[in-house]
N, C-alpha and C positions, 0 to 999 in steps of 0.2 A: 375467250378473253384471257384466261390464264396463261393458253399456251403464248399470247402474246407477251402477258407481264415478263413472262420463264423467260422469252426469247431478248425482251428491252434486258433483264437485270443482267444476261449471259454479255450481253453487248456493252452493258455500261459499267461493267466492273473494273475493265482493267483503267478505264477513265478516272471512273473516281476513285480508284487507286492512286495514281497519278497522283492525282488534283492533291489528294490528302496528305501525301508521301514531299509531296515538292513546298507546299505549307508546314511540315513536321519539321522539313531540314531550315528554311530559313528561318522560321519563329523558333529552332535552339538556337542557329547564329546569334540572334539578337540577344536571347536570354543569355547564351557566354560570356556575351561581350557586359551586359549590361552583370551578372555576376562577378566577372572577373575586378569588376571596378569596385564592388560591394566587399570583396573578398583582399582590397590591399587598403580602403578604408580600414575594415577590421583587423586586419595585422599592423596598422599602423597606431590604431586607439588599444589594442596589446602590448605595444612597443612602452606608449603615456604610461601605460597603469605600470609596468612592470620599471621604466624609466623614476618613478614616483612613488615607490616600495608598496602599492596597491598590488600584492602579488595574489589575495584572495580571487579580487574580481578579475584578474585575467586568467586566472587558474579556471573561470568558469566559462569566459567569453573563449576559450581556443575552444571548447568543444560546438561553440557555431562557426567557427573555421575549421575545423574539423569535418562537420556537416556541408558548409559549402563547397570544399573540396571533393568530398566524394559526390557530389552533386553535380558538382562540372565535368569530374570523369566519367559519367553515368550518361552525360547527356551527347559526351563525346561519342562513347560507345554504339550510344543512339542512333548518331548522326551518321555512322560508318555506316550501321546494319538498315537505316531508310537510303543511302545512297545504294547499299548492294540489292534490297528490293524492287528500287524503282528501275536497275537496271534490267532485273528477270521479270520484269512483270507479263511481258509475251509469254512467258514460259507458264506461269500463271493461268492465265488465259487459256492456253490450251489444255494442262492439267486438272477438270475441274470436280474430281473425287479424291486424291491425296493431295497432301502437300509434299513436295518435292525434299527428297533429302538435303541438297546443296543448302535451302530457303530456311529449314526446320529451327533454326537457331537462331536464326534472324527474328523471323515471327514468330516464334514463342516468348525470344525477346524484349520484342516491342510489347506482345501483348501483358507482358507480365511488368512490365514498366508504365504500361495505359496505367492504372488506378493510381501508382503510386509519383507520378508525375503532372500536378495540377495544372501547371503552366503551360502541358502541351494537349490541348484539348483533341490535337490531331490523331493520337494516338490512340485516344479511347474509340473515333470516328473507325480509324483502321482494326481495330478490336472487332466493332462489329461487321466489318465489312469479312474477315475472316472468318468468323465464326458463324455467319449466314455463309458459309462458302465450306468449310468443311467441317463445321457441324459445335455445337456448345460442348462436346468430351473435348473436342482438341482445346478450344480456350479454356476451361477447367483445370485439365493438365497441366498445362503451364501456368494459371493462375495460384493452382495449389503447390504448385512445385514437387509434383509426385514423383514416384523416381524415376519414369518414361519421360520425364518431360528434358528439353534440350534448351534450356535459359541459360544463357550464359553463365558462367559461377564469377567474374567479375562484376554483373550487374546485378549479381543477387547480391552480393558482398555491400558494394556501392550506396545500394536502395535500401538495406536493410536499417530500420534504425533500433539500433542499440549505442550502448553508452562505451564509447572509446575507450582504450587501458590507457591504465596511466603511465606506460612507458612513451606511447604515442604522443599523451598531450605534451612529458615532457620534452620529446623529441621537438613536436613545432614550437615549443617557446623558446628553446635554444636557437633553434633555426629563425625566428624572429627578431631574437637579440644579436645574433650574429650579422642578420641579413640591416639592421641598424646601428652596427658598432659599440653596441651594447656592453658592456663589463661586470654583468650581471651574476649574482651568484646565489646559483641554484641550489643549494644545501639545503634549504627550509622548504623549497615545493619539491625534492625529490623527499625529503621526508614526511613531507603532507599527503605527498598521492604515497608511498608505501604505509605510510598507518593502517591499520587494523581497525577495522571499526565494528561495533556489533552488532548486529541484524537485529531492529527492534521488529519486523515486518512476522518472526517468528512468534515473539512474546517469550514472559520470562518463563525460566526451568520448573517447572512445579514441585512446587515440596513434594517428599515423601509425607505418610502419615505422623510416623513418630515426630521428624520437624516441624510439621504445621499440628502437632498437638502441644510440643513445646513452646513452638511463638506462640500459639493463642495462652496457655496457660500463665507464658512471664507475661502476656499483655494484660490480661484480663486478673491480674493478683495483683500487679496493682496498688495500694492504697492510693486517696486520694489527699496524706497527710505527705507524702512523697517520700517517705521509705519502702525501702527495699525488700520484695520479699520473693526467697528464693523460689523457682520453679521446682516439680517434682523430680527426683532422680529420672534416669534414661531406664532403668529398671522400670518403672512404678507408671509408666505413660497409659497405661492401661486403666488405671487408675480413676481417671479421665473422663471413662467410658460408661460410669456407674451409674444405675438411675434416678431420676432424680425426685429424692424422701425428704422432707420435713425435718431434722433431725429431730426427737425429743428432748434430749440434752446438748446445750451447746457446749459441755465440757465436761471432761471427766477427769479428775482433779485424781481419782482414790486411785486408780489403775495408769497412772501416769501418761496416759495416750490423747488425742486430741479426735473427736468424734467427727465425724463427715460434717463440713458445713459449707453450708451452699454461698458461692459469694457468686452474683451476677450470673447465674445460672450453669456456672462450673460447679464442681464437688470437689472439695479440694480432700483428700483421705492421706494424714500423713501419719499411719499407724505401722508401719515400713519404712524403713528407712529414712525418719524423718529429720529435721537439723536439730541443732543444739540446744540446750534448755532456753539460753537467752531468746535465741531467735521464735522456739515454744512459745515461751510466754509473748515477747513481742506479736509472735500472730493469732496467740490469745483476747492479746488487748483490739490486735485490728477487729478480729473477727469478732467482738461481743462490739464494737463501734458500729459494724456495717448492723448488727441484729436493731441494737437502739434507733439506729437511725432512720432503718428501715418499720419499729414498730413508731418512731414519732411518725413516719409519713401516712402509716394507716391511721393514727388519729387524725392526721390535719384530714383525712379524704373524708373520714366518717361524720367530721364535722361539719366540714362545708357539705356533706350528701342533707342531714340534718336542719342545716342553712336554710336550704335547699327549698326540701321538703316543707318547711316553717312558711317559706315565703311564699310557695304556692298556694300552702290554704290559707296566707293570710288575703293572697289575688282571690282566691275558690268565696271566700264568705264574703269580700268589697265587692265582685262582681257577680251580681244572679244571673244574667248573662249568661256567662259561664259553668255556671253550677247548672245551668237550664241545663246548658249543651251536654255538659259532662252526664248529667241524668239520660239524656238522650243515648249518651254512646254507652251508657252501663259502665260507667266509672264509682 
């Protein structure tokens, strides 16, 4: 039974070759013709926008004339390389362990244009009729585009999609306005497509240490009275790095230096090269502000903790209920 299968598929290949080859070429005709009409629609709704200083959106619409155009020459290509298969297909036929040199470009071709061509389902059909015929390395090859493989370099170009240069798109929108008598003046989209833009796809440059100790130190110094308080010297950024102690004195008046004090869990140590007297005392006054303010918030917490506590055993002695349970849990 197999040797029969072996002998029907030996028999019917070069038929449904054929059959698929002579379907491939007329269903591109149709797709040409019915692009070609889609593709002066779209140069002509380029021509509106650009006729009507909407030079944005036509600056985006040429890169789908851009894509149709290589689309029709692609399928051109196509249409050569199924017309030159279906003529050697005898040759085919008798060949049925290599593929023939003359063919090798044709069908690797096609095959590497099967996936990337939705609208010719014929292609993918003749993909595998080859690749049952001299084996899944040969379709591979030319699917991955190794360097053995013989795909045309016009229809790798064509099928490829990437994004146009912008000499290109300016090229077809001149060629648009020209091709409509157009009087347009390109100054603003040749200067738009040469712009510089900057890769946010990277992400930004990362500080060095010393700069991200310095942005965080002017951020975090701060007051919230909204003056000014200088960062430490580029010297002194080490400074920074201290650990972090309680001070026991927030001032030392007698030795005229100003003792380490913690603001938002910086250390600010300005006993080096620190600023002027005025600015001294001014971050004197911040810094015995931030202590006050910080010692009113632990009263307000110890109070409401206090609150707290008050209100639970005034619930603990209303509810025996709950004093049951609490006795229960060893409360």
């Amino acid at each position: 039974m197999s040797a029969l299968n072996s002998l029907f598929n030996r028999a019917t290949f070069g038929t449904r070759c054929k059959t698929c080859l002579n379907l491939a070429i007329s269903r591109i005709k149709l797709l040409r013709n019915k692009r070609e009409v889609q593709l002066i629609n779209m140069r002509k709704e380029i021509f509106q926008y650009l006729q009507t200083g909407q030079e944005a959106i036509a600056r985006i619409r040429v890169e789908h004339v851009i894509r149709e155009q290589n689309i029709l020459a692609a399928y051109e290509i196509i249409e050569l390389f199924c017309e030159f298969i279906l003529a050697r297909v005898p040759i085919l036929e008798t060949q049925s362990k290599d593929c023939p040199l003359e063919l090798q470009e044709a069908i690797a071709s096609v095959i590497f244009a099967s996936p990337r061509c939705s609208d010719l389902p014929e292609l993918m059909q003749l993909r595998n009729l080859f690749g049952a015929k001299y084996g899944k390395e040969f379709v591979s090859v030319a699917s991955e585009l190794r360097p053995d493989s013989s795909v045309n370099r016009l229809i790798i170009e064509k099928l490829t999609v990437r994004a146009p240069p912008p000499d290109l798109k300016l090229k077809i929108l001149k060629a648009i306005a020209h091709e409509y008598n157009l009087n347009w003046d390109d100054s603003n989209t040749e200067a738009e497509f040469n712009k510089k833009y900057e890769d946010l796809l990277d992400g930004s440059q990362p500080l060095s240490r010393r700069e991200y100790l310095v942005e965080s130190s002017s951020i975090i110094l701060l007051p919230k009275d909204g003056s000014s308080v200088s960062p430490p010297a580029e010297g002194n950024t080490n400074q920074l790095l201290q650990p972090l102690v309680p001070p026991t004195k927030s001032h030392s008046v007698e030795t005229g230096h100003i003792s380490p004090t913690r603001t938002d869990g910086v250390i600010i140590n300005n006993s080096q090269a620190g600023p002027p007297a005025d600015e001294k005392s001014r971050m004197r006054r911040n810094a015995s502000d931030v202590l006050e303010k910080a010692r009113a918030a632990i009263a307000a917490a110890e109070r409401a903790c206090a609150a707290a506590r008050a209100a639970a055993d005034l619930v603990r002695e209303k509810s025996p209920c709950a004093a049951t349970s609490d006795a229960h849990i060893g409360i």
